[in-house]
C-alpha positions in Angstrom: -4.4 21.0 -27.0 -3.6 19.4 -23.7 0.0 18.1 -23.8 3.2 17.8 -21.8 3.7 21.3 -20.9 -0.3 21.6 -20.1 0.0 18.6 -17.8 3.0 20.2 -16.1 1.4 23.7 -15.5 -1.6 22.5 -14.0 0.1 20.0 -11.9 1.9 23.2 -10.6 -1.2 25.2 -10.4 -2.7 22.2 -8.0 0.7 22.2 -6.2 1.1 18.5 -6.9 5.0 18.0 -7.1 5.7 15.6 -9.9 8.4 13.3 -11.0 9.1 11.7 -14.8 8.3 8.1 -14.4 8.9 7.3 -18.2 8.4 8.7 -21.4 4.4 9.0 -21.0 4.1 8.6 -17.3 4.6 11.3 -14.4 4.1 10.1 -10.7 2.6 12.2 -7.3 3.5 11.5 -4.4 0.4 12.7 -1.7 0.1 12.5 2.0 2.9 11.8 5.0 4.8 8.7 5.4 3.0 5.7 6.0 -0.3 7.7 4.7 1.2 8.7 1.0 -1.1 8.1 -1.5 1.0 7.7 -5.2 -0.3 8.8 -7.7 0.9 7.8 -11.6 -0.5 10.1 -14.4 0.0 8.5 -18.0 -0.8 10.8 -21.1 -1.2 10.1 -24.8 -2.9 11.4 -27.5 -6.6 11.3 -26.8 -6.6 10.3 -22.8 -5.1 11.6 -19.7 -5.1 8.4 -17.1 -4.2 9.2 -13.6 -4.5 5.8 -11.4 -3.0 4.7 -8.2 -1.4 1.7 -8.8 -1.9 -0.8 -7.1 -4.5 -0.2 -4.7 -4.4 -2.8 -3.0 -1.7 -5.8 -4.1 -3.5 -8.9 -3.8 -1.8 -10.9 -6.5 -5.4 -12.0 -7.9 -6.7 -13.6 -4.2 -9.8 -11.2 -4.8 -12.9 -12.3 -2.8 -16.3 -12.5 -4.6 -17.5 -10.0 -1.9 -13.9 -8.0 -2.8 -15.8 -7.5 -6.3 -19.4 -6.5 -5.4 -17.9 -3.6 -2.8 -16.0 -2.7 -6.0 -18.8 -2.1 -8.1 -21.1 -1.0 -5.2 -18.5 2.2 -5.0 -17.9 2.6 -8.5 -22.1 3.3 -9.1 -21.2 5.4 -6.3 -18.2 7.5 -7.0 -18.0 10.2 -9.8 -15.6 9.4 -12.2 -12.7 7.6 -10.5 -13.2 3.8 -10.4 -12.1 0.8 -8.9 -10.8 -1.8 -11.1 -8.3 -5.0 -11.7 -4.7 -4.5 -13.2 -3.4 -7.6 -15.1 -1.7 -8.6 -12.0 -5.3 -8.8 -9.9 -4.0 -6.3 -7.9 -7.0 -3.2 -7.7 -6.2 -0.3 -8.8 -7.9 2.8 -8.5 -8.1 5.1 -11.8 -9.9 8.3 -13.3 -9.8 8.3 -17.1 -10.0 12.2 -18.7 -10.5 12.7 -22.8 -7.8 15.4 -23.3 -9.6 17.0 -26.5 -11.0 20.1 -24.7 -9.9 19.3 -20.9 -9.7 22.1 -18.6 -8.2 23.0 -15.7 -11.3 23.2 -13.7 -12.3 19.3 -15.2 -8.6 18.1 -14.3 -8.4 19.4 -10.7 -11.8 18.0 -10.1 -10.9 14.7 -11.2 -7.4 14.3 -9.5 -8.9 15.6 -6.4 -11.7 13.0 -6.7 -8.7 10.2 -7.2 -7.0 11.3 -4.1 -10.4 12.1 -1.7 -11.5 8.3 -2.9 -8.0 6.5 -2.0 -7.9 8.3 1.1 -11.8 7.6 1.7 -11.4 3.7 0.9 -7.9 2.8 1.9 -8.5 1.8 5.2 -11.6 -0.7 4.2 -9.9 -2.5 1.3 -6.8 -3.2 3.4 -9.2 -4.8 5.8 -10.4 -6.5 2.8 -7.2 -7.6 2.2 -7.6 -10.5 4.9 -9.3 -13.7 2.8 -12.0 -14.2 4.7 -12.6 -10.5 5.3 -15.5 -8.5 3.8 -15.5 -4.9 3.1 -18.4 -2.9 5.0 -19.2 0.7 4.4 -16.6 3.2 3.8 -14.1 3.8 5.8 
């Protein structure tokens, strides 16, 4: 069964120093300054979502091209996808069943989340200009 204490031993095994955020929620801080990538992980039940939140903050000013790169990189990407939180803002998130998840599954897909917002950062905060369009990955 993959709860708290699982979630806190293989967050150790990784090295990834974690905080309590809230009663589900335990955040990851990644990177130096001005470069940290933060990383939220939220578990329950039946799903371990790790996601950082936002993204990019663009209160919902998200260009039509904003939304095809989106999609062009989520065909692309393994797992971790690109999508909008209910404030517009993207977000960036890798959803994991917990039923039978191992430690090899769970490193693979945190390290996938944090190789993807490093990969893309620098393009959506370009994209982050209203008449800018994303191109390539940066």
């Amino acid at each position: 069964m993959f709860d708290e204490t699982t979630l806190r031993e293989h967050l150790k095994r990784m090295d990834w120093a974690s905080v309590r955020h809230d009663e589900t929620t335990w955040r990851s801080t990644h990177g130096s300054a001005g470069k940290e990538v933060v990383v939220y992980l939220r578990l329950n039940d039946n799903w371990l979502i790790a996601s950082v939140v936002p993204f990019l903050a663009t209160g919902g000013n998200n260009p039509f091209e904003l939304s095809r790169w989106l999609l062009r990189m989520n065909r692309d990407m393994l797992q971790t996808k690109f999508a909008y939180d209910d404030d517009g803002d993207v977000v960036l998130t890798v959803e994991l069943p917990t039923e039978s998840l191992d430690f090899s599954e769970f490193k693979g897909a945190l390290e996938g989340l944090l190789d993807a917002a490093v990969k893309h950062r620098a393009t959506l905060q370009a994209a982050a200009a209203p008449s800018a369009k994303p191109k390539g990955d940066a």
